[in-house]
N, C-alpha and C positions, 0 to 999 in steps of 0.2 A: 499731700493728697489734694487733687481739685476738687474744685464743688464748680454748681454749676454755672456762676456769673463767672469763673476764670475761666471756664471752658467756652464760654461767650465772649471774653472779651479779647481771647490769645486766636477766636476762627476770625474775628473781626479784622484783626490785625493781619491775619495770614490773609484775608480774603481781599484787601486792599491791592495786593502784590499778587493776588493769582495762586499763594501758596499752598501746595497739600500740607493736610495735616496728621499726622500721625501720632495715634493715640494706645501705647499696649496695657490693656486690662487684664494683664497674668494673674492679680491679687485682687481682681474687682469680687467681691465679697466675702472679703476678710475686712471689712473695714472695724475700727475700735470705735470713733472718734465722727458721728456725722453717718448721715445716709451716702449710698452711691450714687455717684457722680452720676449723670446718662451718659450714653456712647456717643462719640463724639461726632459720627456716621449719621448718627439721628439729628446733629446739629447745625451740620454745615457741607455745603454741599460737594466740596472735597476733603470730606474728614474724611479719615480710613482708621477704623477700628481693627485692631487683632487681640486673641485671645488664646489661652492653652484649658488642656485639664490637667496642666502640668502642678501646679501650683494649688488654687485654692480645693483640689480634688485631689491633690496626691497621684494623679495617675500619671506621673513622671515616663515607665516604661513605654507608654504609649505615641510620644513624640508628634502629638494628634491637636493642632490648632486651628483658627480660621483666619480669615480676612474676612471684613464686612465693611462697602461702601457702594455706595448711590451708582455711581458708573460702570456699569457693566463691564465698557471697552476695560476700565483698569484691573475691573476682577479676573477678565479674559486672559488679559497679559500676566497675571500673578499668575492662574493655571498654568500658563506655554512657559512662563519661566518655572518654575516647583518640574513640570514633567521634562524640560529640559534640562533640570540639575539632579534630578532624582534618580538613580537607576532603577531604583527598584521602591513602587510603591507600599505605605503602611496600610493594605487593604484592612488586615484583622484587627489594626490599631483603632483606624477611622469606622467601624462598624461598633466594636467595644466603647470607643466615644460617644458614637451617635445615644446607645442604650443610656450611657448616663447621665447624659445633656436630656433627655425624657423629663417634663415638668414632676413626673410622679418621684423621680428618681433626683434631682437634683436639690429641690428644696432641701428634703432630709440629709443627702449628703454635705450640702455649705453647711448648715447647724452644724453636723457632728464636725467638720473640719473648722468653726469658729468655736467649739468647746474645747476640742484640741489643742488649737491655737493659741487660745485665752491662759489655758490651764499653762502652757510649756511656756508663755510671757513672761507669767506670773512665776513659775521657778525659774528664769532667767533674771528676772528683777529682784529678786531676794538675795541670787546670788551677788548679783553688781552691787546689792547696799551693801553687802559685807566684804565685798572687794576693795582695797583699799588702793588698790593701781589703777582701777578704771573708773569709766562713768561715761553714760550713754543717756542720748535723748529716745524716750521709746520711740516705735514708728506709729503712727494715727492709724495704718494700713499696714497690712501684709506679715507678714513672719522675720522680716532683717532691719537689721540695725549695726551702725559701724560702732564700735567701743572705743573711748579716746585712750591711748596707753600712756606711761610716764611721760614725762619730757626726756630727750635724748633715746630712747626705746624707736628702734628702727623699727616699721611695720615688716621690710620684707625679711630681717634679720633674724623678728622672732617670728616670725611663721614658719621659713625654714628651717629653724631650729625647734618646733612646736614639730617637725615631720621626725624627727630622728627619736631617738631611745633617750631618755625613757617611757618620750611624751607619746610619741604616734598619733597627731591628731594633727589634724589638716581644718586650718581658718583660711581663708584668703585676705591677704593684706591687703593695707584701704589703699594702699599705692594705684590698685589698679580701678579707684574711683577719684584720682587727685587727692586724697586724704591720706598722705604717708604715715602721719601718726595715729593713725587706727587699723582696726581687725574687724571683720566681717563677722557677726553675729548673726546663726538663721536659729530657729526653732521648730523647724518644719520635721512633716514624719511621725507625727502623733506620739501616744504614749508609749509607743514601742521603742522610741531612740533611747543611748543610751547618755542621756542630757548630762543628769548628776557628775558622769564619769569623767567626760569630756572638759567639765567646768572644772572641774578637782583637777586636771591639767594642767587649764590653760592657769590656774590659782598656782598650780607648784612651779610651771616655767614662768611665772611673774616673779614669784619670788625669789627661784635662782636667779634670771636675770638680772636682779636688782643684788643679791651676794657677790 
């Protein structure tokens, strides 16, 4: 998680060379660990901030993000490219967004999605101290975290084998962050997922893999 002399001192460096910067705030207030960063749009004059209500809002279905940067001319071209890749616009998605992004409406929503969040951590974390195959560094921000699995324990071997019977649960292995010995932990989804069950899984195909 940046704060905000790294986000100064990495435009500093990009700005020597000319370079845009680009900065995604999918998770910008979920933070645990430190206030939010500022946007990085507000810092330098070719940042380019993007954002969802994918994430710290749950409203995944909506597929409804922005772009935010100082140059018009680049926001222009972000437009002509989206309406040249899109066929068909998310009119009802990006209206639905607009309402929640609303100061009235948004405050109350990040709370209840950092008590969510905090709460499904914290049964994530109880689980991994009684896990005796893993162990993870939590994240300061956001809802994921990779788990380190045994030694020898392929990431992509048992994730595939975490999709078949008797397991049926679907992790993405760390293979596809350069971390082949680990598994993608999210907690996202509120108090509705079904967390417990999915753990009591990934806990049963640890230990057969290890039989």
């Amino acid at each position: 998680m940046l704060d905000q002399s790294a986000l100064r001192e990495i435009a500093e460096i990009a700005d020597k060379v000319g370079a845009w910067l680009l900065v995604d705030e999918v998770y910008a207030g979920l933070e645990w660990q430190g206030p939010r960063a500022p946007s990085i749009a507000g810092l330098y004059d070719r940042g380019i901030t993007t954002g969802s209500v994918s994430k710290a809002l749950g409203l995944q279905g909506l597929r409804t993000g922005w772009l935010i940067c100082r140059d018009p001319t680049l926001v222009m071209d972000a437009v002509i490219l989206r309406e040249n890749t899109s066929e068909i616009m998310n009119i009802m998605g990006e209206v639905i967004a607009e309402i929640a992004l609303r100061p009235d409406r948004l405050e109350p929503a990040l709370q209840d999605a950092r008590i969510a969040g905090a709460a499904n951590l914290a049964r994530l974390t109880t689980w991994l101290e009684a896990e005796p195959q893993l162990s993870w560094v939590a994240p300061r921000a956001g809802l994921i975290g990779l788990g380190r699995l045994p030694i020898g324990c392929d990431s992509d071997a048992f994730a595939k084998r975490l999709l078949g019977d008797p397991y049926r649960t679907f992790v993405l292995p760390g293979s596809a962050y350069g971390q082949p010995q680990h598994i993608r932990l999210g907690v996202g989804g509120g108090a509705t997922v079904n967390l417990e069950k999915g753990l009591a899984r990934v806990s049963q195909a640890l230990r057969d893999w290890s039989a």
